[in-house]
N, C-alpha and C positions, 0 to 999 in steps of 0.2 A: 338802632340801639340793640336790636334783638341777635343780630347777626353777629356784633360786639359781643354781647353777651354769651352768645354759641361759641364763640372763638375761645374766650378766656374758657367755657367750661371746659371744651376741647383740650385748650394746655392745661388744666387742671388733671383732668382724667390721663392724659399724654403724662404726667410728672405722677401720678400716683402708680401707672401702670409701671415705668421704666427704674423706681425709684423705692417704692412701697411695698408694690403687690408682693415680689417673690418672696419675702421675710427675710433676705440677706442682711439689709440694713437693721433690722434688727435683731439679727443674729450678731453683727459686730458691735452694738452698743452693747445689746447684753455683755459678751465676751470682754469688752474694755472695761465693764465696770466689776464681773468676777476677778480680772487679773488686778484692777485696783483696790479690790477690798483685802490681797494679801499684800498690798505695799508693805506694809508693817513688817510682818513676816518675816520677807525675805529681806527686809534692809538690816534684820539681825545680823543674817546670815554673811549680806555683801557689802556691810555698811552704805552711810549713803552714798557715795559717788557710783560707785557700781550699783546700786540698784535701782539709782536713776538710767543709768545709762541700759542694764534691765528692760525697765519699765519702756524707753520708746521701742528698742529692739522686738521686745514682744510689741509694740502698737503698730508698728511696720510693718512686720511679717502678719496681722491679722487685718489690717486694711487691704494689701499685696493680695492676700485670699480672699478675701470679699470678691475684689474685682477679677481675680481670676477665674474664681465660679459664676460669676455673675458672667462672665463670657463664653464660658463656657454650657452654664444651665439657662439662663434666662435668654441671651441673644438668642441664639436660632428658634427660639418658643415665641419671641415679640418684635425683633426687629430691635434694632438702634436708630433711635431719634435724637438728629443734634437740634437740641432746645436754641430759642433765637435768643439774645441777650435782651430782654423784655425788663423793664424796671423793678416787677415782681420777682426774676430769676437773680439780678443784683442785688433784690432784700433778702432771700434766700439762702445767696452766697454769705450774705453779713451773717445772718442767723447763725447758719453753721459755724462761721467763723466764733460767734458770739460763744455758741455750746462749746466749742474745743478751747476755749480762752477759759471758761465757769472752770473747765474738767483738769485744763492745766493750772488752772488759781488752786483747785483744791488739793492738786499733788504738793503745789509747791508749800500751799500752808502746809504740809503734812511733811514734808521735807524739812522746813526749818521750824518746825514743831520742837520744844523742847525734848521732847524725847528721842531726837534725832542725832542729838550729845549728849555723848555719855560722861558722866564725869563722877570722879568718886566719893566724891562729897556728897551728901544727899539733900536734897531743898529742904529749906526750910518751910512750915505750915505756911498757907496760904488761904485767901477764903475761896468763897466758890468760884469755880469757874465761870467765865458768863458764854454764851453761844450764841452772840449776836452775828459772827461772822459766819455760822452756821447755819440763822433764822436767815440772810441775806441769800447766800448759796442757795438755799431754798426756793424763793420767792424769785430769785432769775432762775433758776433751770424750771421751777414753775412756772414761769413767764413765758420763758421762750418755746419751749415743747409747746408751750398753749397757743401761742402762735403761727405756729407752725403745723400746728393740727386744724387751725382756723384756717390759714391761706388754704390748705388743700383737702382741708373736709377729711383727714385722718382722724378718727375719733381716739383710738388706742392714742395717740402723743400726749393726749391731754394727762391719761396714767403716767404716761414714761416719763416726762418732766417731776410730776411730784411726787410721784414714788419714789424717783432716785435720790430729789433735794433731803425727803422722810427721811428715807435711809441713810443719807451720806449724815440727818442731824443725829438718829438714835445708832449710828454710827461711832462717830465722836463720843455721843453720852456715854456708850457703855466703855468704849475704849479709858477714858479720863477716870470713871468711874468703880470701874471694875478690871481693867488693865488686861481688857481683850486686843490680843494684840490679831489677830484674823478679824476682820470686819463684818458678822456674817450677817446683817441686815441688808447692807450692800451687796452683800453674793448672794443673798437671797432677790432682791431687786432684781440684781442683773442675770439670777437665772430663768425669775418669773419671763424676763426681754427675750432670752437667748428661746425659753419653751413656747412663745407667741411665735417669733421668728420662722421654727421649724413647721410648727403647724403650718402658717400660713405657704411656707414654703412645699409643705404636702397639697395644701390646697392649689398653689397654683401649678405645681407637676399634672394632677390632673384636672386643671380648667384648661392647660396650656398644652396638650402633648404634641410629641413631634411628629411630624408628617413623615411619611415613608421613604420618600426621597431625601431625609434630612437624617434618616437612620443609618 
């Protein structure tokens, strides 16, 4: 049982080092969620068809970089390890998938948001808005970052999930309310990720430097 036990901590620490450590990944959730708090913005500018099609071009090109820094700064610092398909690395896989489904539910509410047609008539009074599907967003990107900070003993996820669900709600508030159309609780969110990110990525430049022969 104990040698079981070694194992799994072994791929724990193996998936925290390859995955965590260097702050890449969090330097690209930051980055996805400052480029989604101007959704608004720029769907002035591109309406919506084009500013969706925008919004994955920029998610492309900053995934694209992730990993291409990540091969270039973090390989030759730790090595690559191909993880086994372990039933944990399949819940993982879901997870993520789970985040990227929360992250495209919220564009797309935001896409056919009423304010996403323009039309010249102006609505008529209404009463309050309700943000149920806002306390929900919440409550999974809280859920899941929490779980994901549990399988691998990242304590920072447990922030990144509800700070972003916070933000993306006093997000909506002030936008419906006050008719901000920049999201900046959310760029605030996603800059507090992107300044975690970096630190940690200074940290592991010097826990991790390169050997001489790799200079």
């Amino acid at each position: 049982m104990s040698e079981l036990t070694d194992f799994r901590q072994i791929q724990r620490r193996i998936t925290q080092l390859t995955t965590f450590e260097d702050g890449f990944w969090d330097m690209l959730l930051g980055a996805i969620f400052i480029h989604l708090s101007s959704y608004n913005l720029t769907r002035e500018l591109l309406g919506p068809g084009g500013n969706l099609v925008l919004y994955f071009v920029v998610l492309g090109l900053l995934v694209t970089a992730q990993l291409v820094l990540r091969n270039l700064v973090s390989v030759p610092r730790i090595g690559h390890v191909k993880a086994r398909r372990s039933p944990k690395m399949l819940l993982v896989l879901a997870l993520t998938a789970g985040m990227v489904l929360v992250t495209f539910g919220v564009l797309l509410l935001t896409f056919l948001s009423p304010g996403a047609v323009q039309t010249q008539v102006p609505p008529e009074p209404s009463g309050p808005r309700g943000y149920l599907v806002e306390f929900i967003v919440l409550l999974a990107m809280g859920g899941l970052f929490s779980l994901m900070g549990y399988l691998f003993q990242v304590r920072r996820l447990y922030l990144y999930g509800w700070m972003l669900g916070t933000a993306n709600l006093a997000s909506i508030y002030m936008e419906h309310n006050y008719g901000w159309t920049f999201l900046l609780p959310l760029a605030i969110a996603g800059g507090v990720i992107l300044l975690i990110g970096f630190l940690r990525l200074v940290r592991f430049l010097q826990a991790y430097p390169l050997r001489l022969e790799q200079r």
